[in-house]
KOLTI-824476 format. One line per 2 residues: number of its first residue (from 1); their letters; for each residue x, y, z of N, C-alpha, C. Coordinates in Angstrom, 3 decimals. Layout:
% KOLTI-824476
NUM) A) X,Y,Z,X,Y,Z,X,Y,Z  ...
//
This chain:
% KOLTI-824476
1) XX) 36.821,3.190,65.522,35.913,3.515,66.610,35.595,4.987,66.546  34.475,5.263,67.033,33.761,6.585,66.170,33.227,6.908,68.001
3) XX) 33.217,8.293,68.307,32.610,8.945,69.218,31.479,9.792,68.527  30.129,9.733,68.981,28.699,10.909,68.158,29.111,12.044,68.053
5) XX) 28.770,12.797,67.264,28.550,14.184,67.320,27.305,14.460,67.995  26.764,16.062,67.939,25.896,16.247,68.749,24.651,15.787,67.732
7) XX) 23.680,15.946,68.617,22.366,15.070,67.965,21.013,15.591,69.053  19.535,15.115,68.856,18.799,15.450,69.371,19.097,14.841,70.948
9) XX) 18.405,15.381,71.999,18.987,14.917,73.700,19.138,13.828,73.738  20.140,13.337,74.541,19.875,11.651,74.502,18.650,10.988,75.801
11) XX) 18.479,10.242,75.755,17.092,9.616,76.135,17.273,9.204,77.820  16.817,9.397,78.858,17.180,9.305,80.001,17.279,7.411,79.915
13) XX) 18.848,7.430,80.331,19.110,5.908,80.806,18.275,4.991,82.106  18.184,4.123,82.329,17.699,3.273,83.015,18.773,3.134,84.234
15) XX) 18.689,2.890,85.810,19.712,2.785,86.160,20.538,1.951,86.538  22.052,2.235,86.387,22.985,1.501,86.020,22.918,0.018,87.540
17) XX) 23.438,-1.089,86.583,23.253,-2.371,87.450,24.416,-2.275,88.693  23.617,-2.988,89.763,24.617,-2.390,90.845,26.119,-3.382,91.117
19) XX) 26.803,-2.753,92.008,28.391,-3.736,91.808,27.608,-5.056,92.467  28.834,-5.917,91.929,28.493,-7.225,92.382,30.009,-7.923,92.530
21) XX) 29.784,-8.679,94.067,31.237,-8.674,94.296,32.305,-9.639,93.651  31.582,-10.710,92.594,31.806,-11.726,92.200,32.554,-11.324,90.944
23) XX) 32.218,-10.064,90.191,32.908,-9.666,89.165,31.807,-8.367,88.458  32.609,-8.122,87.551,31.974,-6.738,87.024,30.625,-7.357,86.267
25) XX) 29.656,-7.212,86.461,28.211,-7.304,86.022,27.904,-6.569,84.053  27.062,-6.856,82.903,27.408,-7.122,81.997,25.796,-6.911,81.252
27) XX) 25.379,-5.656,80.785,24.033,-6.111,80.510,24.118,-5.980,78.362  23.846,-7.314,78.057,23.759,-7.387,76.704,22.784,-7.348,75.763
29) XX) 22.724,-6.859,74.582,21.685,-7.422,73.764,21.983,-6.780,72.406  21.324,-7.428,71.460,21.078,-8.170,69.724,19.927,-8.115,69.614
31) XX) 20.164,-7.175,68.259,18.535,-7.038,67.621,18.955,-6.567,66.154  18.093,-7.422,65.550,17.901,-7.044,64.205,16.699,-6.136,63.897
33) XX) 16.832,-4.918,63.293,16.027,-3.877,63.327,14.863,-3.691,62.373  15.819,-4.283,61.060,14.826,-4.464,59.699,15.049,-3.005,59.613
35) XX) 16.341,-2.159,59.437,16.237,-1.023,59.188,15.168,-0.055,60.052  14.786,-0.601,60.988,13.327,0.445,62.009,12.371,-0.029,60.657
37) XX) 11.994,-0.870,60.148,10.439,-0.870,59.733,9.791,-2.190,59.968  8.778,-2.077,60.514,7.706,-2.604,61.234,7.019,-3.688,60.009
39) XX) 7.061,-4.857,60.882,6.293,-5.824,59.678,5.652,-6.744,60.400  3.818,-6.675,59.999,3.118,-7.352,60.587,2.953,-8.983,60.822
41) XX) 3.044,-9.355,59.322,2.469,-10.210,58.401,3.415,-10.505,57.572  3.486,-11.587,56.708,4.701,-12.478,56.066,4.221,-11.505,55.211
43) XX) 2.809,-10.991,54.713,2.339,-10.267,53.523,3.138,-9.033,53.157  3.391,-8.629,54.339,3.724,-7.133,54.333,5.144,-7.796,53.790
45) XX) 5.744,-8.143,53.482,7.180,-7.995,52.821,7.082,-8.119,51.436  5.809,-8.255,50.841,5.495,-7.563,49.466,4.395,-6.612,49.277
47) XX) 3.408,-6.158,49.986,2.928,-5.123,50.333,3.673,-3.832,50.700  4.318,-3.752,51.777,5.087,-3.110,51.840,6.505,-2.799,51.786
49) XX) 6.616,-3.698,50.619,8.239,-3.618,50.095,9.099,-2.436,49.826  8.016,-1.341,49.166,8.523,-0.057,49.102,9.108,0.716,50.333
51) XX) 8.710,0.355,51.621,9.548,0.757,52.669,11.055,0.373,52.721  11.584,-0.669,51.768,12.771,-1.210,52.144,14.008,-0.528,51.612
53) XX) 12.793,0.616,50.481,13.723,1.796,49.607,13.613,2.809,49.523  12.531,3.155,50.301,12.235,4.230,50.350,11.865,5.095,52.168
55) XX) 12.446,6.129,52.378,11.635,6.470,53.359,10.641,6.951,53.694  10.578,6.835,55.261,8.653,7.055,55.432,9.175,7.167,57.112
57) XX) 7.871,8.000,57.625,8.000,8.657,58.684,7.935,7.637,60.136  7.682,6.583,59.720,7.419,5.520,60.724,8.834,4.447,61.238
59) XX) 9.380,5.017,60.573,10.905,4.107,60.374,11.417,5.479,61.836  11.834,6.662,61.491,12.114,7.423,62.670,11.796,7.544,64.064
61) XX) 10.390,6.998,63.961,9.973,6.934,65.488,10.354,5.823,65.908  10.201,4.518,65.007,10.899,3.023,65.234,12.452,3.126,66.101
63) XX) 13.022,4.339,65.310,14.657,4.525,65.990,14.292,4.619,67.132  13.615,5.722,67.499,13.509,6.792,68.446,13.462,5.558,69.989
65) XX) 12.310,4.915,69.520,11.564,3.873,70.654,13.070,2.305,70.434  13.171,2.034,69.577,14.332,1.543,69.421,15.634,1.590,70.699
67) XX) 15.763,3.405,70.266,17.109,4.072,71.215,16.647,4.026,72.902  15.320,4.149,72.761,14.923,4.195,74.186,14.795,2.863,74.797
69) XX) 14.760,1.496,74.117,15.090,0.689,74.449,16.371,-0.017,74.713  16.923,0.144,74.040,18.875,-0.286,74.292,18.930,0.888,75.030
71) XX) 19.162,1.366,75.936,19.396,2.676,76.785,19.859,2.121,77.886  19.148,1.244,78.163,19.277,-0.033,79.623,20.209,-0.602,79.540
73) XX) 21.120,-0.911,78.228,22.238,-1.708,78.001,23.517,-1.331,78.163  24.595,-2.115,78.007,26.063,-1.875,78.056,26.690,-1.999,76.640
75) XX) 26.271,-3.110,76.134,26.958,-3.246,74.626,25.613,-3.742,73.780  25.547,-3.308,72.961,24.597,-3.228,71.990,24.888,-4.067,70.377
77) XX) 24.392,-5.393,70.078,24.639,-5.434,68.530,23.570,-5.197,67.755  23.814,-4.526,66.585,22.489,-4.586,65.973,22.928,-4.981,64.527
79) XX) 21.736,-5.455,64.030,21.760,-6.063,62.624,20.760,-5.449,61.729  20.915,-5.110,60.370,20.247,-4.894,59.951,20.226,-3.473,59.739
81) XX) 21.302,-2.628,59.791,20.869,-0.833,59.856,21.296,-0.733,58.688  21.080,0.418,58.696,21.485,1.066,57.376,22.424,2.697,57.685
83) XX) 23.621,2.131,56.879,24.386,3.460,57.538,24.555,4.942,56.512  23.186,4.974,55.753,22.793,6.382,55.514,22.563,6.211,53.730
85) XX) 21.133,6.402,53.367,20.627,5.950,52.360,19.683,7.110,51.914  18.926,6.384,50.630,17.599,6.870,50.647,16.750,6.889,51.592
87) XX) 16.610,5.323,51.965,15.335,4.983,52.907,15.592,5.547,54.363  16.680,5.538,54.809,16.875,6.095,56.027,17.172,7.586,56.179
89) XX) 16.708,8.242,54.697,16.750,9.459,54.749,18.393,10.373,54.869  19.349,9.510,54.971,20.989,9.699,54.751,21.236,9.568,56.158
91) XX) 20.856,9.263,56.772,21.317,8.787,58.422,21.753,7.674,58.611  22.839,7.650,59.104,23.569,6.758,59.681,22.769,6.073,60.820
93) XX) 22.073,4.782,60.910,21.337,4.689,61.728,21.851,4.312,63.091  22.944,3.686,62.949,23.895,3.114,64.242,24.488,4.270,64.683
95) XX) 24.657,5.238,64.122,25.052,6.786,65.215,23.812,6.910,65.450  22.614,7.449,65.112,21.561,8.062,65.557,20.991,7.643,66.879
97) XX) 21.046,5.891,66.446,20.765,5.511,68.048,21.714,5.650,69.401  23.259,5.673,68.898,23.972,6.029,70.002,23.735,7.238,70.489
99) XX) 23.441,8.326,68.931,23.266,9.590,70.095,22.003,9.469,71.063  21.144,9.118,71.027,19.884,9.051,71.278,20.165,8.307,72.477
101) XX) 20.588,7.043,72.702,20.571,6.352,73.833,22.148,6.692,74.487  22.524,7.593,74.254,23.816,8.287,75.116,24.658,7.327,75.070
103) XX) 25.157,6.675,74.095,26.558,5.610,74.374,27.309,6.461,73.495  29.034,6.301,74.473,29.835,7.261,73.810,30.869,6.775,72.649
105) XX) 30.651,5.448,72.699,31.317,4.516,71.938,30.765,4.152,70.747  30.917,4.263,69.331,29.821,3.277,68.178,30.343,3.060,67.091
107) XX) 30.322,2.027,66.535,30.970,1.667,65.147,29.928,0.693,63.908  30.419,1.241,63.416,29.242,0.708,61.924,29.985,0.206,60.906
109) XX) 29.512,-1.431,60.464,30.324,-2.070,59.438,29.464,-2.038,58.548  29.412,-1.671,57.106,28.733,-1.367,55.882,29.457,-3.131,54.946
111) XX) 28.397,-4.063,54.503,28.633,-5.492,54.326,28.276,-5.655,52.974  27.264,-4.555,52.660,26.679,-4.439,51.425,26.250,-2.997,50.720
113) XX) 26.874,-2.937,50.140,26.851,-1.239,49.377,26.188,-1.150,48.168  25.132,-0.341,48.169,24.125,-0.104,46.906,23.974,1.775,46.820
115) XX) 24.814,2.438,46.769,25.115,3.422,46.759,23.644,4.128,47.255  23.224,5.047,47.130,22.217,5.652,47.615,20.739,5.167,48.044
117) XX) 20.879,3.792,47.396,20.016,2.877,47.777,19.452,2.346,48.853  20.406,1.678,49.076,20.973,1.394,50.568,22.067,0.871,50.582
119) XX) 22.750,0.610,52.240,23.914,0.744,52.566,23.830,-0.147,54.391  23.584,-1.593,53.369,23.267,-2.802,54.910,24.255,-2.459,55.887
121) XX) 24.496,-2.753,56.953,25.542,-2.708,57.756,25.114,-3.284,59.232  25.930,-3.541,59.584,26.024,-4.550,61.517,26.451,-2.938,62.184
123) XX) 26.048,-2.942,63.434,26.377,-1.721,64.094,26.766,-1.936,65.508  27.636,-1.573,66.254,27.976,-1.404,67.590,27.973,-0.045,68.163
125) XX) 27.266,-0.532,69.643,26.749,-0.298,70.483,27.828,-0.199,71.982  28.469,0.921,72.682,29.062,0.272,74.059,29.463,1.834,74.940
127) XX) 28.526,1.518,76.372,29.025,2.024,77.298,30.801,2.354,77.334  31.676,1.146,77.046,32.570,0.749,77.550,33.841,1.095,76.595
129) XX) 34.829,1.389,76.850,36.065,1.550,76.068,36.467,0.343,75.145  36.502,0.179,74.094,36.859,-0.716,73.177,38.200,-0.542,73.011
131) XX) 39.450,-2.029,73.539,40.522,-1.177,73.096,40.795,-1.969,71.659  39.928,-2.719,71.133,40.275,-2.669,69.540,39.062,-3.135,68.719
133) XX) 38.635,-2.256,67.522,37.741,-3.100,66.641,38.435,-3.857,65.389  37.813,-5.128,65.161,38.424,-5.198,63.721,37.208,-5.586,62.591
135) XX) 37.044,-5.128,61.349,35.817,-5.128,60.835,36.095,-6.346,59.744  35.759,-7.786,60.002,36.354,-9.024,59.076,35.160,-9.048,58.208
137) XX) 35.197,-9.656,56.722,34.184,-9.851,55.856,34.126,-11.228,55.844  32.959,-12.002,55.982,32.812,-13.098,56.273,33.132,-13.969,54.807
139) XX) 33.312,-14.761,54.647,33.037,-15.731,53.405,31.691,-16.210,53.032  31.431,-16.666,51.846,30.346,-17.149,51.551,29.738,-16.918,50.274
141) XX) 29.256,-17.749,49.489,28.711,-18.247,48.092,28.430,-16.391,47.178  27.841,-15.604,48.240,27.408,-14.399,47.866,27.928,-13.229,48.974
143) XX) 28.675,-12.220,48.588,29.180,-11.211,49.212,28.455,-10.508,49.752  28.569,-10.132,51.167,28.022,-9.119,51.838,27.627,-9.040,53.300
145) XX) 28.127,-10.495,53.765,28.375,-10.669,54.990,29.670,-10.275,55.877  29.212,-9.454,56.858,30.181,-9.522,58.011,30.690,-9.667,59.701
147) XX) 31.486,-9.661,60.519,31.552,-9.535,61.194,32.213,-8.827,62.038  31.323,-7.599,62.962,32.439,-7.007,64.004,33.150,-7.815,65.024
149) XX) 34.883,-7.712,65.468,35.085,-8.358,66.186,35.910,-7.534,67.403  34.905,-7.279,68.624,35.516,-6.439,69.684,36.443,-6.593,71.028
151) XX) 37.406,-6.020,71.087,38.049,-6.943,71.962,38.162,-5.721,73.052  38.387,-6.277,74.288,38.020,-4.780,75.784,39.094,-5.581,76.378
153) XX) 40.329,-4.796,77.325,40.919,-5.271,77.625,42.310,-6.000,76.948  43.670,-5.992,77.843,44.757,-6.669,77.336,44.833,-7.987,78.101
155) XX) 45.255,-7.831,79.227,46.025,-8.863,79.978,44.840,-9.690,80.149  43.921,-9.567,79.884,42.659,-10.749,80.313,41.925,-10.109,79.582
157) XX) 41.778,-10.369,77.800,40.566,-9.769,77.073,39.349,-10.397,77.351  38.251,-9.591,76.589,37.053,-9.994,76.237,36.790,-9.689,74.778
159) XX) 36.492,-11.170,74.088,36.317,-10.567,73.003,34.860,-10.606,72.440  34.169,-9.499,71.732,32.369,-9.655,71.595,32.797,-9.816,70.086
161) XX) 31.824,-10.564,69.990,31.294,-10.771,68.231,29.811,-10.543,67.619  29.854,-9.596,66.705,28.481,-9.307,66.336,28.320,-9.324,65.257
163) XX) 27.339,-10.636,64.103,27.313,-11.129,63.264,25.840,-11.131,62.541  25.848,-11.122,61.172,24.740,-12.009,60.472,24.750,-12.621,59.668
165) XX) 24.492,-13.822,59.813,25.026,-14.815,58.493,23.930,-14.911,57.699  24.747,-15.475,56.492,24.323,-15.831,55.519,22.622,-16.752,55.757
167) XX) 21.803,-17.089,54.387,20.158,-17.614,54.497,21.275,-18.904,53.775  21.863,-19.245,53.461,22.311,-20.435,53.141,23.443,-21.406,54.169
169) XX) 23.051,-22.631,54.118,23.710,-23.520,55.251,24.955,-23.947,55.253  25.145,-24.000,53.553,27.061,-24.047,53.453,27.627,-22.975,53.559
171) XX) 26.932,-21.689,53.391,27.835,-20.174,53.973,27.978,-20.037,55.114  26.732,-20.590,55.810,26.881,-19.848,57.558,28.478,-20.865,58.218
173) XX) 28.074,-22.433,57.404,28.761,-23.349,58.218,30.553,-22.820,57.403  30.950,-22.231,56.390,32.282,-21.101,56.311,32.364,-20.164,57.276
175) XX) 31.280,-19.321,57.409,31.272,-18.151,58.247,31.553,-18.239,59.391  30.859,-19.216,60.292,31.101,-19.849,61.341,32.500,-20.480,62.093
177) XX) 32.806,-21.444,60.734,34.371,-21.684,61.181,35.196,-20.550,60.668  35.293,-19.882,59.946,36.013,-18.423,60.209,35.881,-18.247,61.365
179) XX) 34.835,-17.652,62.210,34.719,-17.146,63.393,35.117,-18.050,64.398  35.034,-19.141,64.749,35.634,-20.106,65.725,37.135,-20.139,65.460
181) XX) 37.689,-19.844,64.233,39.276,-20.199,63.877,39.443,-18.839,65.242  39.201,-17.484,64.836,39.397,-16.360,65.466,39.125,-15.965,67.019
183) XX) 38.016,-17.001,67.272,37.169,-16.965,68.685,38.742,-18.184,69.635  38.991,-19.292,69.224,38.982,-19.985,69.697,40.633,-19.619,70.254
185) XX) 41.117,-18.425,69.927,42.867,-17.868,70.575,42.244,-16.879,71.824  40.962,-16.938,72.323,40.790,-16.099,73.294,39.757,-16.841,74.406
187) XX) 39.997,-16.484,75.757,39.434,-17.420,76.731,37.926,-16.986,77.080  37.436,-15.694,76.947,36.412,-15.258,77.327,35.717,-14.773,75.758
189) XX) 34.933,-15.247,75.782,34.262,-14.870,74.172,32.623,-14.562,74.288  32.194,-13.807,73.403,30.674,-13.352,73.430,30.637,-13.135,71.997
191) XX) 29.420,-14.035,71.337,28.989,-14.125,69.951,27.926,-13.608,69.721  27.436,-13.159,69.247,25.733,-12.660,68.794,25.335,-11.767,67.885
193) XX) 24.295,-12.378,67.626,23.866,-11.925,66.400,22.815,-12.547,65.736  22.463,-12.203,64.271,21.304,-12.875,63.882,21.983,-14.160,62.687
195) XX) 21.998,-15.109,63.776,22.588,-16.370,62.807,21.627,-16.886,61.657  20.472,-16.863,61.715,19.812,-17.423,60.712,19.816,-19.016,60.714
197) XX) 19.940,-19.815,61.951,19.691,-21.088,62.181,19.472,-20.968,63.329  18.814,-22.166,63.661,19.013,-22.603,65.482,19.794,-23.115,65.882
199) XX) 19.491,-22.983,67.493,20.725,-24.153,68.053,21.099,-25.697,67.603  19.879,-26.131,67.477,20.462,-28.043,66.969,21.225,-27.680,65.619
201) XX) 21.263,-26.851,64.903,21.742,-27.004,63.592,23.338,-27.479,63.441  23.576,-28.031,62.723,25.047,-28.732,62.362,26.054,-27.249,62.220
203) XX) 25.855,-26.473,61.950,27.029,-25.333,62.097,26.980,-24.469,63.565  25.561,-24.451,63.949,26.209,-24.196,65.549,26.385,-24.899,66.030
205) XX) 26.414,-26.443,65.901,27.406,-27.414,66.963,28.526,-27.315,66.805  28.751,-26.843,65.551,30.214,-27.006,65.156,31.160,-25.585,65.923
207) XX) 30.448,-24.531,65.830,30.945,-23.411,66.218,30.901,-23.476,68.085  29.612,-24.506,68.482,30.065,-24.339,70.143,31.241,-25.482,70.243
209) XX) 31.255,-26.224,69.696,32.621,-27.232,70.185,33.675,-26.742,69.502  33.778,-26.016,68.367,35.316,-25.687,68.155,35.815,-24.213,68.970
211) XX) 35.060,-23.226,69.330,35.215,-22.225,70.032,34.854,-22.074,71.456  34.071,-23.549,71.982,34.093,-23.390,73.595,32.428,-22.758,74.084
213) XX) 32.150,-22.555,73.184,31.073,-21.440,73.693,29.504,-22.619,73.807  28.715,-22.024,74.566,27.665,-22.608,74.675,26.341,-21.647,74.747
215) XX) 25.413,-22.626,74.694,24.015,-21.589,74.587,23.427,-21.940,75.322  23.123,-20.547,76.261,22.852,-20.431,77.742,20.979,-20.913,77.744
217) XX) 20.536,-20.710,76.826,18.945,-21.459,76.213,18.589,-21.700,75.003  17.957,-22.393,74.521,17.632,-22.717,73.439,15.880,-22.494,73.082
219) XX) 15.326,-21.951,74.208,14.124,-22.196,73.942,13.184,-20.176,73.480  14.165,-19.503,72.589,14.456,-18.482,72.915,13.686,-17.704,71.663
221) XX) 12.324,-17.758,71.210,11.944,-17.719,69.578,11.897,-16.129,69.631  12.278,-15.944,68.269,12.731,-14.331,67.808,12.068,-14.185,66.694
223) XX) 11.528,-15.148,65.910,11.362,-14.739,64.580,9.960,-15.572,64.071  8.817,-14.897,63.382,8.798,-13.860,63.362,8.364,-13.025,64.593
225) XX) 8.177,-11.967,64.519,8.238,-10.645,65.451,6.735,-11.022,66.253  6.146,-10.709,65.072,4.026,-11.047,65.321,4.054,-12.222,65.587
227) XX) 4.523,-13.358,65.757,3.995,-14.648,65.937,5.091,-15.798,66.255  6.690,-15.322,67.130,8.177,-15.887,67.363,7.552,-17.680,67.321
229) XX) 8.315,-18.357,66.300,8.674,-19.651,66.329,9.939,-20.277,65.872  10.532,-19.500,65.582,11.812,-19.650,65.104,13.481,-18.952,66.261
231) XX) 13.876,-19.851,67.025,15.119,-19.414,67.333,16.246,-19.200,66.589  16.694,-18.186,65.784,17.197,-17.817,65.306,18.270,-16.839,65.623
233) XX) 17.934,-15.692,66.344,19.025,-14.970,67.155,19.762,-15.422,68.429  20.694,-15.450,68.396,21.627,-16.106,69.629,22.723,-14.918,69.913
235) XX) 22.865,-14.909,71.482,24.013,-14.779,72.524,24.468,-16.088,73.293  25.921,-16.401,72.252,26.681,-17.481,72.737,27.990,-17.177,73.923
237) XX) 28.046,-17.553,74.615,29.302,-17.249,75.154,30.151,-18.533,76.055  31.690,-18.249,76.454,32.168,-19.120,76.541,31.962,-19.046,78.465
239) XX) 32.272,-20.790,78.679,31.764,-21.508,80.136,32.345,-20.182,81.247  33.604,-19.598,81.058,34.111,-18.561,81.996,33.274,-17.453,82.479
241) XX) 32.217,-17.036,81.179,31.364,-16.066,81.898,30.064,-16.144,82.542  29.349,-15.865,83.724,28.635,-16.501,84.649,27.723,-16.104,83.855
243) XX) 26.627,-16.469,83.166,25.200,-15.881,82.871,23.993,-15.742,83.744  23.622,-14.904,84.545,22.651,-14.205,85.057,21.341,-14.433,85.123
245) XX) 21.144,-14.041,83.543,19.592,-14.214,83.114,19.706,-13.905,81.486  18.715,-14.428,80.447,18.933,-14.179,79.258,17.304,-14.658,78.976
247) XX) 16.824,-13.681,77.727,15.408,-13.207,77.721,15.304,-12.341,76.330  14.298,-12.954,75.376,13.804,-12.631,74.610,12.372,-11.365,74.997
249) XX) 12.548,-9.731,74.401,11.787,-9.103,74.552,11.011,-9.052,73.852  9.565,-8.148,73.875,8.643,-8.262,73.182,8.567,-6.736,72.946
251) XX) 9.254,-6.240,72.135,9.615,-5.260,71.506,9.300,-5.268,69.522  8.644,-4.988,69.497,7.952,-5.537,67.697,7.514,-4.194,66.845
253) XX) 9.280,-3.910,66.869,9.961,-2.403,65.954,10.390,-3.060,65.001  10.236,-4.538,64.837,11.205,-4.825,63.549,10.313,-6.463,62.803
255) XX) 11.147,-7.334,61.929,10.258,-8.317,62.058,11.303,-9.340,62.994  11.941,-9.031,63.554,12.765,-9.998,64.758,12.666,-9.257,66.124
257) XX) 12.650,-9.859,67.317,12.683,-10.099,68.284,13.738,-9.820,69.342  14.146,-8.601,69.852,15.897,-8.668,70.252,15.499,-9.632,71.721
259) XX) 17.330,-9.836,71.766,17.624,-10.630,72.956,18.027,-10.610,73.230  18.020,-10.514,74.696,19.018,-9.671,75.959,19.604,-10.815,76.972
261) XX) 20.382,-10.424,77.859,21.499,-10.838,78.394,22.385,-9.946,79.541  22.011,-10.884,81.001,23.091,-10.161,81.604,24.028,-11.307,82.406
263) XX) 24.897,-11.070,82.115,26.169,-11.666,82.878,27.312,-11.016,83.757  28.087,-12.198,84.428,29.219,-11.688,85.495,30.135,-11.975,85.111
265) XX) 31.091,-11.297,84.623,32.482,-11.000,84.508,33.149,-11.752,85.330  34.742,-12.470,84.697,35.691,-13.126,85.921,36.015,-11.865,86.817
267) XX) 36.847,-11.881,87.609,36.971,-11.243,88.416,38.381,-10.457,88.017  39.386,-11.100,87.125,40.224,-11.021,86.239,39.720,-9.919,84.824
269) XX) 38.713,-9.529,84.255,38.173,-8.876,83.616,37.258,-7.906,83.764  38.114,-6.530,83.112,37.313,-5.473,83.753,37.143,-4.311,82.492
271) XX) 35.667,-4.133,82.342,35.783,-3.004,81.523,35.593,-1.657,81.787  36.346,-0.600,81.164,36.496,0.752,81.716,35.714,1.525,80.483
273) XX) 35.202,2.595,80.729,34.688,3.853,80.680,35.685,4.611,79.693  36.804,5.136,80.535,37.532,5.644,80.038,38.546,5.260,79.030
//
């Protein structure tokens, strides 16, 4: 777990959600970034492929508006950064946005290493004291998947999971039961990430009945960005935590769709600051 160094101001926050007497209140969200570059058109991912290695000035402001969007949040997953390359100009992109959107908490898992090339990685995001990360490498046909797994709290954890699986259906459905083996020793659980299937699919049934967890909607399209028909990104969580409201934005910094989430805490679970 990593605290920012200093960095340009951070971005005035949104204000904080008010108490609620039922339990500590919970604002979430998952977004795959595409590294901050902008893609119109299925075209543009060979048109403008050279963005995926190179940098360019449009990827920075992407952060910028990016950071000013998760600002509103409590825990943050993101998919898709890059933790300091060519293309991102050697920036760590999962610090940049913490400094930027003032979270004092951030950690960056690197899944795929191409030395100066690039340098894929899942990134966390949190208001909140983490009292443990653990950074697991997922399984699967081809290396380079992983998952953060965050846990807040002892005597009554919470544990968050922030993932991207595999484009193949026998990896995700490994990846998956990895993660349910690990999900399923804890009572309060939060999954998300960019699964790369939908809900009916045979490995997220498998992952909501062996880990408890359910999906608070299904009707939730993320992908693509210009034209969402595909549910693909999910926030799963288990029956204990009250869900609120949950909502796909129209935010189109990337070629996916983030998706947000706020929920109520048992009353038994509390996350601290300090």
């Amino acid at each position: 777990m990593e605290k920012a160094a200093l960095a340009p101001p951070p971005l005035k926050r949104e204000d904080p959600v008010a108490p609620d007497p039922r339990g500590q209140r919970l604002r979430l969200l998952s977004y795959n970034i595409q590294t901050g570059t902008t893609t119109h058109r299925f075209r543009h991912y060979v048109t403008q492929s050279w963005k995926h290695v190179l940098p360019h000035p449009e990827r920075m402001e992407n952060l910028r508006r990016i950071a000013q969007m998760v600002s509103g949040y409590d825990i943050v997953g993101l998919q898709e950064t890059d933790a300091g390359s060519l293309r991102s100009g050697f920036i760590n992109q999962t610090e940049y946005i913490a400094h930027l959107a003032g979270f004092p908490f951030w950690y960056h898992q690197t899944n795929r290493n191409l030395g100066k090339l690039a340098q894929h990685a899942n990134g966390f995001l949190s208001r909140y004291r983490p009292a443990a990360i653990d950074d697991h490498k997922l399984p699967g046909a081809i290396p380079g998947r992983g998952a953060l797994m965050v846990r807040y709290g002892h005597q009554e954890p919470l544990l968050v999971v922030i993932l991207h699986l595999a484009l193949g259906r026998r990896s995700r459905q490994r990846q998956l039961d990895y993660v349910a083996e690990v999900a399923r020793d804890f009572r309060h659980v939060i999954v998300m990430g960019d699964m790369n299937c939908r809900p009916e699919s045979p490995e997220i049934r498998a992952l909501l009945r062996h880990a408890d967890l359910c999906e608070p909607a299904a009707d939730l399209y993320t992908f693509p960005s210009w034209r969402p028909a595909r549910n693909i990104d999910h926030i799963l969580v288990t029956p204990t935590l009250e869900v609120n409201e949950v909502q796909v934005l129209h935010h189109t910094f990337s070629d996916h769709l983030p998706i947000a989430m706020e929920l109520t805490l048992p009353e038994g679970v509390l996350l601290t600051s300090g």
